[in-house]
C-alpha positions as CSV (number, residue, x, y, z in Angstrom):
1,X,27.7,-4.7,-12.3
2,X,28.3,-5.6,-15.9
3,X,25.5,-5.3,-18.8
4,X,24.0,-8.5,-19.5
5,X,22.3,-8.2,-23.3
6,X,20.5,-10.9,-22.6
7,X,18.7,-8.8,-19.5
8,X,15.1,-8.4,-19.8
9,X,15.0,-5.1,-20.6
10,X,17.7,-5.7,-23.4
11,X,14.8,-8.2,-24.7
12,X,11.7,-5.7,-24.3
13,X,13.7,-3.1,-26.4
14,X,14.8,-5.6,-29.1
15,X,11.0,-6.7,-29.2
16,X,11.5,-10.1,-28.3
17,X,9.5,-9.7,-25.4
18,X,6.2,-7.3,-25.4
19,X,5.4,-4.1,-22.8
20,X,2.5,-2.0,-22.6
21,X,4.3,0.7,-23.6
22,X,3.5,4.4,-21.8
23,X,6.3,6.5,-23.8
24,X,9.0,6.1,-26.4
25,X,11.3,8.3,-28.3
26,X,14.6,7.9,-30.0
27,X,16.3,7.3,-26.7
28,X,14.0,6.5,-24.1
29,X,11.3,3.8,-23.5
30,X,8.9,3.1,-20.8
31,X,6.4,0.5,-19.6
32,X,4.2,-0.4,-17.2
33,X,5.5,-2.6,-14.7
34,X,4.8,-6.3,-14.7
35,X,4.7,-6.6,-10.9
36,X,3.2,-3.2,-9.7
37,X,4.2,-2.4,-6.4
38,X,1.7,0.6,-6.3
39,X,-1.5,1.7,-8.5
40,X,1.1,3.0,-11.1
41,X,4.3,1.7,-11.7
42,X,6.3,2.6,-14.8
43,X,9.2,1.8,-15.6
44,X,11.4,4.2,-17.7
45,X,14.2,2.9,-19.7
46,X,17.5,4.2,-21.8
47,X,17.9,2.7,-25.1
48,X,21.8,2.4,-24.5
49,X,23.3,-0.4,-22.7
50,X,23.9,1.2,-19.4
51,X,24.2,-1.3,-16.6
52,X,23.1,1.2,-13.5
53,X,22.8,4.5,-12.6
54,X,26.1,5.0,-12.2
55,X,27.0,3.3,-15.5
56,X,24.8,5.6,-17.0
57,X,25.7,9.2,-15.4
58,X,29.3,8.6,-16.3
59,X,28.7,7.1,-20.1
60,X,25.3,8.6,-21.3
61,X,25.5,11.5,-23.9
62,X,24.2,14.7,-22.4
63,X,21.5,14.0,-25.1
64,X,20.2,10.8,-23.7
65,X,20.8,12.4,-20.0
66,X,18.3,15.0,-21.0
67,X,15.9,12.5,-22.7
68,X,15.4,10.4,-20.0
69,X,14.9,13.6,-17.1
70,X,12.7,14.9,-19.5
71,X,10.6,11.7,-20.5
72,X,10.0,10.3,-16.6
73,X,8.7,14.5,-15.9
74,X,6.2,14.3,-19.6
75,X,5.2,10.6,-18.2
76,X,4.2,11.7,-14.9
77,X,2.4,15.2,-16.1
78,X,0.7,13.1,-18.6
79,X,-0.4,10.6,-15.8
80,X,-1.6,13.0,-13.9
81,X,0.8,12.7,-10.9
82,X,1.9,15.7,-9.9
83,X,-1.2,17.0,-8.2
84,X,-0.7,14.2,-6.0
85,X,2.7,13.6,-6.0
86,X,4.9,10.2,-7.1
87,X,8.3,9.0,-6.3
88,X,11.2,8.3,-8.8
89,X,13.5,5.6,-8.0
90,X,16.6,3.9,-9.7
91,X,18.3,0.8,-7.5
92,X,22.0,0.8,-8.4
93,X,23.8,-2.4,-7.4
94,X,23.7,-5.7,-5.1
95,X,23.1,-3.6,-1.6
96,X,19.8,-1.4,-3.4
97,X,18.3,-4.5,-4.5
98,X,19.1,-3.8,-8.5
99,X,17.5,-7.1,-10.0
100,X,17.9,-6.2,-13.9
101,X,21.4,-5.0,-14.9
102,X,19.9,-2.4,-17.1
103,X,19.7,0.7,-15.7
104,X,15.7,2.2,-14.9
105,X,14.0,4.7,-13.3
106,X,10.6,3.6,-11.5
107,X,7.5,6.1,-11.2
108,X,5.5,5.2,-8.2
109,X,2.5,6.7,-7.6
110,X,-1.3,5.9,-6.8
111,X,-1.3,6.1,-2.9
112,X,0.1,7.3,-0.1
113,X,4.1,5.8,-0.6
114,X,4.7,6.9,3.2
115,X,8.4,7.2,4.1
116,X,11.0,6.7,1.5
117,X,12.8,4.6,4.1
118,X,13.1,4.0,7.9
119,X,15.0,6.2,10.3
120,X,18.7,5.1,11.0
121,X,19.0,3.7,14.3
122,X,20.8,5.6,17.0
């Protein structure tokens, strides 16, 4: 997957487009989804141009490794979240589903997320 800086996410951070905005530092910025897919969604954003995931853990300074792990733990905290629990996701490439080629961590929380996925068949 190649970084597109026309992605949405490229957008939100150059302020073209606007976010309710739940954190942001010199290297990290996050947002409440558009499109929830449970009671809290955030989404939770480099500031480098990091296409996915994997993009990201083989680019990324140790600095803005750090930032981010640290940033989606403070969001939650400050949310609340851990005395229920959340999930963190990151979709990384066509087979995961990744829609915007900017990589992004999702906070879920809210409910009861269930399974993380279905068994494999046997």
């Amino acid at each position: 997957m190649t970084y597109d800086p026309n992605n949405i996410f490229a957008k939100i951070l150059r302020g073209e487009i606007p976010c309710h905005k739940i954190y942001e530092d010199e290297r990290v910025l996050a947002f409440n989804d558009i499109n929830p897919q449970t009671p809290t969604h955030v989404l939770v954003i480099p500031k480098g141009a990091y296409a996915s995931f994997d993009d990201f853990s083989e680019h990324a300074s140790e600095a803005e490794i750090a930032a981010l792990v640290r940033a989606a733990g403070k969001i939650a905290r400050d949310a609340g979240l851990a005395a229920t629990g959340y999930r963190i996701l990151a979709n990384t490439g066509r087979d995961a589903h990744q829609d915007v080629p900017h990589f992004h961590l999702h906070i879920f929380a809210g409910k009861d997320l269930g399974r993380m996925i279905k068994p494999a068949e046997k």
